[in-house]
C-alpha positions, -999 to +999 in steps of 0.1 A: +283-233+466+277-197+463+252-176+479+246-142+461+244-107+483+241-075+471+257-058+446+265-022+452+283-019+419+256-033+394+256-027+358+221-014+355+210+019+340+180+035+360+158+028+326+167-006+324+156-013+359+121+009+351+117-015+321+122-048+340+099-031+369+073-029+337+078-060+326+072-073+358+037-055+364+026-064+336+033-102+342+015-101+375-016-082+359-015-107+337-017-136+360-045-118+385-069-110+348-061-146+340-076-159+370-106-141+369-108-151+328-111-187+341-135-179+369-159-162+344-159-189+325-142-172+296-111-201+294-110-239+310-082-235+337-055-213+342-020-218+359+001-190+362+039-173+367+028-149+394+060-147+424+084-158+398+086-125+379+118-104+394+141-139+389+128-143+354+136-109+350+168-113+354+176-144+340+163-129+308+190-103+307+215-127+296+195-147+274+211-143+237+200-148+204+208-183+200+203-197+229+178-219+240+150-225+273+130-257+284+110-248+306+079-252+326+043-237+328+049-207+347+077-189+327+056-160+317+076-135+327+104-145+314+089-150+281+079-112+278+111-100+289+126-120+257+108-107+236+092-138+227+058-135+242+032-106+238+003-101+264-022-106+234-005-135+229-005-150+266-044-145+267-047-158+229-031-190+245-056-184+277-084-187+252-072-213+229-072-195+200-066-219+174-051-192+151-011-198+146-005-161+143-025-149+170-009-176+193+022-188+176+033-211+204+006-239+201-021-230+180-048-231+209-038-269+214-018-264+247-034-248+278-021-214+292+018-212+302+029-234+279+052-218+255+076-223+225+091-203+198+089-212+162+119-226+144+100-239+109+087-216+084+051-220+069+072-251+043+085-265+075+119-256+070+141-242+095+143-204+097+179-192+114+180-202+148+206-177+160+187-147+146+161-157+174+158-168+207+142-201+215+121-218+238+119-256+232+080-262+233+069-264+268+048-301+280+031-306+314+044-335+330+068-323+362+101-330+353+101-340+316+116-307+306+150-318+319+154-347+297+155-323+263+174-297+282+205-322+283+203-326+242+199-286+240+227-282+257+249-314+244+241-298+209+263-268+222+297-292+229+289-309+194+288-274+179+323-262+194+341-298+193+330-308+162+353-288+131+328-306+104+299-286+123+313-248+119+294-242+086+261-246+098+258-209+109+221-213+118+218-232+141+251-225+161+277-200+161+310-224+179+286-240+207+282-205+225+247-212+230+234-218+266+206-238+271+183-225+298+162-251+319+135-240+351+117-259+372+101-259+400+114-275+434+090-301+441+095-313+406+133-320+412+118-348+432+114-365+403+138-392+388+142-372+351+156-341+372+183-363+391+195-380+359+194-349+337+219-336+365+241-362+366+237-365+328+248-330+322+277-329+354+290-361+331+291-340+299+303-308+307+280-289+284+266-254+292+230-264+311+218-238+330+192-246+357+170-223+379+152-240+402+123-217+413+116-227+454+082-219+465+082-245+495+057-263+480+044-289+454+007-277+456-003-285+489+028-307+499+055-286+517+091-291+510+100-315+541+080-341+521+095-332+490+132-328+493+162-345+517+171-317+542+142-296+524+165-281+499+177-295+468+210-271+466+223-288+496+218-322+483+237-318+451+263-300+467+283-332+460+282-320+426+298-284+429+336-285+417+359-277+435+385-262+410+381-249+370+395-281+357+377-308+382+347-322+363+310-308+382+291-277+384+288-243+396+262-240+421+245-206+432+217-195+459+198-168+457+167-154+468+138-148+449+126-114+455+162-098+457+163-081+423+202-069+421+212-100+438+198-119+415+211-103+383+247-104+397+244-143+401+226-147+368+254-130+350+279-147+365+264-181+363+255-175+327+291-167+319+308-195+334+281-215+313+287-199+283+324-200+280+336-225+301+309-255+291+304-258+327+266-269+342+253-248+367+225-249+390+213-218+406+187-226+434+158-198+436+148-195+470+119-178+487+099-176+460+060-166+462+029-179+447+004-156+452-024-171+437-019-207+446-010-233+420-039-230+394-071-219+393-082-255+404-081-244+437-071-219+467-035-222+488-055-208+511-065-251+525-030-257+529-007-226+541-006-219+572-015-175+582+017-173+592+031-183+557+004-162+539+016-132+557+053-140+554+046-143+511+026-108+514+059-096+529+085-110+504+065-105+472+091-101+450+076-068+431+072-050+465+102-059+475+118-049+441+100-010+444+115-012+480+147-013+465+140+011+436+126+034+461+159+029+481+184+034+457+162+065+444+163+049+411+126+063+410+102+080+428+071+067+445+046+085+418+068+071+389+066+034+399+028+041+407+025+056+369+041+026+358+017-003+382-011+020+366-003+016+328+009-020+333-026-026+346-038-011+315-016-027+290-029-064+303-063-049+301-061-036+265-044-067+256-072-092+274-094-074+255-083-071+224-075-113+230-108-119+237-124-100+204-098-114+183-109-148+193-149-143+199-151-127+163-136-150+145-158-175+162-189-154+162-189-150+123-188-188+117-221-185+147-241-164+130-240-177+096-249-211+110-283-192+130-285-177+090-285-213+077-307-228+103-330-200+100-331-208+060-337-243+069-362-240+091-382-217+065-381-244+042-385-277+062-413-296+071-399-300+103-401-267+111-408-275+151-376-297+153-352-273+137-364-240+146-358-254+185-327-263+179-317-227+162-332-209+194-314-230+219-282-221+197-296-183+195-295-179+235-259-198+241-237-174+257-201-168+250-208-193+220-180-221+209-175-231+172-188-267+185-216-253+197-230-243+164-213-278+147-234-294+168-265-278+161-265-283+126-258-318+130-283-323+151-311-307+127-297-325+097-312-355+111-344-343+109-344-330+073-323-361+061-353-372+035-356-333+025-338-319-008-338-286-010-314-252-015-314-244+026-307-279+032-274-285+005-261-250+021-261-265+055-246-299+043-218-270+026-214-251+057-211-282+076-184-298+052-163-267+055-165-258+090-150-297+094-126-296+073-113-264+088-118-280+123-095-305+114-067-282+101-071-262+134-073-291+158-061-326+139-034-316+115+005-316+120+003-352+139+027-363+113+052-337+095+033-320+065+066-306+046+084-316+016+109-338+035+077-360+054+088-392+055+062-405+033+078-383+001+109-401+004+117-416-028+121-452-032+153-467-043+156-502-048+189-524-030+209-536-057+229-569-059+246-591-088+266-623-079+297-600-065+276-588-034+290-606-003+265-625+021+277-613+053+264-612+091+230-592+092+252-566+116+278-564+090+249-547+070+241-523+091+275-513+096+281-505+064+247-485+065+260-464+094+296-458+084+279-445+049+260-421+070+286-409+091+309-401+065+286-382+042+269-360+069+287-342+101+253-340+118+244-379+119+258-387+156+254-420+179+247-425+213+235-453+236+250-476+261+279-496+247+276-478+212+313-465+212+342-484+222+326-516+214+306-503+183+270-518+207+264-555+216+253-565+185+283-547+167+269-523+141+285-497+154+321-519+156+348-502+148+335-468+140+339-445+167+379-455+159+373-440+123+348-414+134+359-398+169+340-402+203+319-372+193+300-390+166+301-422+179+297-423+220+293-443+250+266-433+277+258-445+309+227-466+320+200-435+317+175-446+288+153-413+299+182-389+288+193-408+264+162-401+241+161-364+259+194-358+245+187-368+209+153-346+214+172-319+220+198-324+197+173-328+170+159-295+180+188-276+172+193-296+134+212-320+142+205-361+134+211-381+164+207-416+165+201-428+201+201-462+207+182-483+233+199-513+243+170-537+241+132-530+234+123-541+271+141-508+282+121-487+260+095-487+289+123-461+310+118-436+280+084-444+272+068-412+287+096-387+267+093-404+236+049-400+242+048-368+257+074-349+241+086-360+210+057-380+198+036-346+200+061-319+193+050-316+157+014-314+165+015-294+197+031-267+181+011-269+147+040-275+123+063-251+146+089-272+160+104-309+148+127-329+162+136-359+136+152-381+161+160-417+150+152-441+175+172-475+175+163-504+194+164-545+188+138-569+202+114-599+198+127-632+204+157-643+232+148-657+265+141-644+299+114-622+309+134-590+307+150-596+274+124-607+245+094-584+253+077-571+224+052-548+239+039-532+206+005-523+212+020-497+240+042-486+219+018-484+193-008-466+218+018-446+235+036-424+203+012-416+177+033-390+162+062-411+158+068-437+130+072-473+143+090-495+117+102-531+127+120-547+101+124-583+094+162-583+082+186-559+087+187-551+050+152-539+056+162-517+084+192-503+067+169-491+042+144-477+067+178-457+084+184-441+047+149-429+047+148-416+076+176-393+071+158-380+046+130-370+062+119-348+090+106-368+109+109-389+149+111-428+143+113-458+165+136-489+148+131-521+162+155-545+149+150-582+148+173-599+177+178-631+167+192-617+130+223-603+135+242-635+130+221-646+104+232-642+067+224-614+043+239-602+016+250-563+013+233-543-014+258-524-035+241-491-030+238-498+008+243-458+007+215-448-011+187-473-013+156-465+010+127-485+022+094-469+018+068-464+050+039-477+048+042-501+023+039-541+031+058-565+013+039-601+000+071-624+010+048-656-001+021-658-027-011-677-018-047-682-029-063-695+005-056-676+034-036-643+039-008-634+070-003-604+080+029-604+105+063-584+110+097-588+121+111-618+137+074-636+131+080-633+095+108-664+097+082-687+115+054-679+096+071-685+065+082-720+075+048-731+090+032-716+050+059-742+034+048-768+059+013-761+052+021-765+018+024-802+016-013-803+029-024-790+002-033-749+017-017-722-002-007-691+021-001-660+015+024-639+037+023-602+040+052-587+060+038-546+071+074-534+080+059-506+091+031-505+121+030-463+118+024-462+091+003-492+082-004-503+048-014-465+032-023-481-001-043-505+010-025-533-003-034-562+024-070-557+015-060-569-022-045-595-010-079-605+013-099-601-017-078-628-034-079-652+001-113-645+016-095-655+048-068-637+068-046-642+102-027-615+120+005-629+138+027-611+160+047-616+195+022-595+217+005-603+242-033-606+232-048-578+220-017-562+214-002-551+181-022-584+168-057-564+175-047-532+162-038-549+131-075-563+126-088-526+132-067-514+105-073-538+078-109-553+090-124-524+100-101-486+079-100-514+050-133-526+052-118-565+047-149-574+066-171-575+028-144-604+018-141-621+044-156-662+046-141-669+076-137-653+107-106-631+109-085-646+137-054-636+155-024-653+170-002-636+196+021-646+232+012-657+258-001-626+281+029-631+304+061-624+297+077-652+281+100-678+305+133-682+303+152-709+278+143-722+245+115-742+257+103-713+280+105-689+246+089-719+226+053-723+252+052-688+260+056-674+222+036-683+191+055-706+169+056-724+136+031-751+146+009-726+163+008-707+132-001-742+112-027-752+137-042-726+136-045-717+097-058-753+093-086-749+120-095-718+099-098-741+062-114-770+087-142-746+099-145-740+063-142-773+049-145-799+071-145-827+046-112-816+030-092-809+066-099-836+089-091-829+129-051-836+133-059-842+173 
């Protein structure tokens, strides 16, 4: 471990120091205006980078086009030393303005001190990557930063390693590329940070992480936080102790010493960038002036002695010491430049706030025009003209504010028909639709390559197509995609040597090399962070997930980050990672989960296809490559020994999203169901059969999408009855189902029968076939139950079985 001292040999013209001194100043002006934003009620909260600027300074310094940061929420400083973040900008963000140019990094949709860069043009296509620098988009959760970092990074090896890679000049120029993670030291508590270390000390790939130490996570002091109080000296086990021993290269510094900390930056940042070498550099003595966030004051918690040792080390004064010093400056000269840094923030706050106000106060006053108008020609003139005062006097107005007045008067006038009336109803209408552009769109990708523009190509066979093990299918599918594109890659836990448990993968890391087809260890968290990242930086990982019960280890990446990555950054950022995982029926309690209504609940944002065969999800893994777009696969377990045959275009055919398949015609009752359920459905429908009820049998493939066509409620116009059958547990993926159809289809006008659902048990199912047989629905659950339904409706013709 190395602790940094002094250089008295930096590199450092007196105008570069002046500039970060600026920079600085302006940072910390911007943090104290922010605050009192907040506290007069211009924004909703505020968090802030004050006590962190002099080691963001220098960090910046060797930041290159090309590289990358994941970061957390009080990089501010940093941000404006890159270049990457104006002050207009960082109190656009403070304000929420919704407007992409005035704040590019989230479009108003993230609070303050979350930032991000954008790597899509207006199409959604990716601009050059190494003409920039980029910042990953920032999320709140503590910790989940580091997941992404290790796929920013890993992109950098695949870049150099990989020969098949060198063309794609955009994105990487021979893995130089360092990626650039911060957190703070209370979050390194948490279990993402610990196995994003170990993940990146496994793969020797150019991670650099500053861990800024404060002493505190909000109120809690570091003695409750970290073994020994400091996490450099636990992960000393991880420092190497020679240039070829596997590990990392771990610095100390302290926070407020400005040359020390741009002689340990540089050299950190070159062992990272040329060697491929992790490195943890451990920020110490770090201030927070103002507390955590404007939620409340350090004050409760920090002892006077600690308040007066953070007035001492604030790492400004302590930089103007140095200046001062060194007679890099004189006292008047750094006073000139605290001056005019106070005035930049307060130019920029201002002209921030009109920018914002304006926009908003132009929509305000032509709705006051409108309800004037209205109230001139209603005969509830009372009514509306109360409602267009108490709009009138509304202070530092909102555009829901005046939304909500009109709504709120159109009740009144509902039986009126006039001019003033159909203008409102206009106004109204627009203002909506442009809400929902500003606030509702980019959920799912809105570019040319969207999933949902994929192209359908239909699997081909003739009587020469060999029926083969379902795996065998997919294994064609993935060698296909290895060999015609250099970025496709796979990673999960047993993917490589063995080709994964099921064997898709078998045999193809031998063909393909360990970089495209890899082992990992037992860290599902990272596995999907790495893929993120990767993804990021144009690449098309496939990361697998052993089994769908795991999923629930990188549930909260896959929801906070990648799920909303599109929409948090308004179309700025995508990341089309291609989740693969198999599921459903097995035995035990930690083995056949199917826990699709979390899922479901838990990445909106994300497609969710679960096919029945692995034909089906062959087709799904064409499409996806096509698109730009995250996706979750879940394979059917029990199907990989089952028979199939391979289409002769296994290449190129796709599977459309969003479009069910009817697998069984039928005029009495309809089915709606997916994967593994689709087997025991069917054979309860053929048993049903012989008592004279005719089913029909929808299979959805796809859950996100569902049905965008609408093609279930044909089928319930046809029935009058239906059933929704899945492996839940109740209420699960069964009841969101029934909302879709029943309630976005409106199947509730056809229906004659109650619609009814069949699901698991609500525990987890027991282990054995008999435990999987009680605790999961099948195929004479599925009869029973349909012929309750056609009993109930005809009691004469379906007498009680028992």
């Amino acid at each position: 471990m190395q602790t940094a001292e002094v250089s008295t040999n930096q590199k450092l013209t007196a105008e570069e120091i002046l500039n970060d001194y600026r920079i600085g100043w302006e940072s910390r002006q911007a943090s104290l205006t922010g605050r009192k934003e907040v506290f007069m009620g211009k924004a909703k909260f505020g968090i802030f980078g004050d006590g962190k600027e002099v080691a963001q300074l220098a960090m910046a310094k060797y930041f290159m086009p090309g590289d990358w940061r994941s970061g957390y929420y009080r990089d501010q400083t940093f941000m404006f030393a890159v270049g990457e973040l104006t002050l207009q900008q960082y109190f656009a963000q403070l304000y929420a303005h919704t407007d992409v140019e005035a704040e590019p990094s989230t479009a108003g949709r993230a609070m303050n001190g979350h930032f991000g860069t954008r790597s899509l043009d207006d199409e959604g296509n990716w601009k050059n990557l190494m003409e920039q620098k980029n910042s990953s988009s920032d999320i709140s959760p503590t910790a989940a930063q580091m997941p992404r970092l290790v796929g920013l990074a890993y992109a950098s090896k695949l870049y150099r390693q990989n020969p098949n890679l060198q063309n794609l000049k955009s994105f990487s120029l021979n893995g130089n590329e360092v990626a650039f993670g911060t957190i703070g030291n209370a979050s390194t508590s948490e279990g993402m940070f610990f196995e994003a270390i170990n993940a990146g000390g496994v793969l020797q790939i150019p991670m650099l992480v500053s861990v800024w130490d404060d002493g505190y996570g909000i109120s809690v002091p570091a003695e409750y936080q970290t073994t020994k109080g400091s996490i450099s000296e636990i992960l000393a086990g991880f420092q190497r102790n020679a240039q070829d021993e596997q590990g990392y290269e771990i610095f100390k510094v302290k926070g407020w010493d400005y040359a020390a900390l741009c002689e340990t930056y540089e050299a950190a940042v070159r062992v990272c960038r040329e060697q491929h070498v992790p490195v943890l550099i451990h920020v110490e003595e770090v201030t927070q002036p103002q507390g955590h966030s404007t939620s409340g004051s350090h004050e409760r918690y920090k002892s006077k002695e600690r308040l007066d040792w953070e007035a001492e080390h604030d790492c400004l004064l302590k930089m103007r010491a140095w200046i001062l010093e060194n007679e890099i400056a004189t006292e008047d000269q750094l006073t000139e430049i605290e001056s005019g840094a106070k005035e930049a923030v307060k130019a920029a706050r201002s002209n921030a706030w009109n920018a914002f106000s304006n926009a908003i106060k132009e929509d305000h006053d032509e709705a006051l025009r409108l309800l004037d108008n209205m109230a001139a020609a209603s005969n509830h003139i009372t009514e509306v003209a109360t409602i267009t005062e108490e709009l009138r006097k509304t202070s530092s107005p909102i555009r829901s504010d005046a939304v909500r007045a009109i709504r709120k008067a159109l009740r009144y006038v509902r039986d009126e028909q006039n001019q003033a009336k159909r203008e409102l109803v206009g106004w109204l209408e627009q203002t909506l639709g442009e809400s929902s552009d500003r606030f509702n769109s980019y959920l799912f990708s809105q570019s040319e390559e969207s999933a949902l523009q994929v192209e359908e190509v239909k699997a081909v066979f003739d009587e020469n197509s060999p029926v083969v093990d379902g795996r065998e299918v997919l294994q064609a599918c993935f060698d296909a995609m290895l060999a015609r594109d250099p970025r496709v890659f796979a990673i999960g836990e047993d993917v490589g040597f063995i080709g994964d448990v099921n064997q898709a993968f078998a045999g193809l890391q031998e063909k393909y090399g360990e970089l495209r087809v890899t082992d990992t260890g037992i860290r599902e968290c990272t596995i999907i962070g790495q893929g993120i990242g990767a993804a990021l930086r144009g690449l098309r990982p496939i990361t697998e997930i052993q089994y769908l019960d795991y999923l629930l280890y990188a549930i909260q990446i896959l929801s906070d980050d990648l799920a909303s990555l599109q929409y948090r950054t308004k179309g700025g950022q995508k990341a089309p990672l291609i989740v693969r995982t198999r599921g459903h029926r097995l035995e035990g309690i930690w083995h056949s989960g199917s826990p699709m209504g979390m899922i479901l609940h838990s990445i909106r944002g994300m497609h969710v296809l679960v096919p029945r065969d692995m034909t089906q999800a062959a087709g799904f893994y064409n499409t996806l490559l096509k698109a730009d777009e995250p996706a979750l696969v879940i394979e059917p377990l029990n199907g990989y020994r089952l028979k199939e045959r391979i289409p002769n275009n296994v290449a190129e055919f796709t599977v459309p999203l969003g479009k069910p398949e009817v697998l069984r015609e039928g005029t009495d009752i309809t089915v709606v169901t997916y994967g593994s359920m689709c087997r025991i459905v069917m054979d309860a429908a053929k048993q049903l059969e012989e008592f004279g009820i005719s089913v029909e049998v929808i299979d959805v493939q796809t859950l996100l999408p569902f049905d965008v066509d609408h093609m279930i409620l044909d089928s319930i116009r046809k029935t009058n009855r239906v059933l929704f059958a899945d492996e839940d547990v109740p209420g699960g993926a069964s009841a969101y189902m029934m909302q879709q159809v029943v309630d976005e289809q409106g199947a509730w006008r056809w229906l004659d029968s109650k619609p009814a659902c069949i699901s698991a048990q609500a525990h987890r199912p027991a282990y054995s076939s008999d435990g999987d047989y009680f605790s999961k629905p099948n195929s004479e659950d599925v009869f029973e139950t349909i012929y309750q339904i056609m009993r109930e409706a005809d009691p004469k013709a379906y007498s009680v079985i028992y």
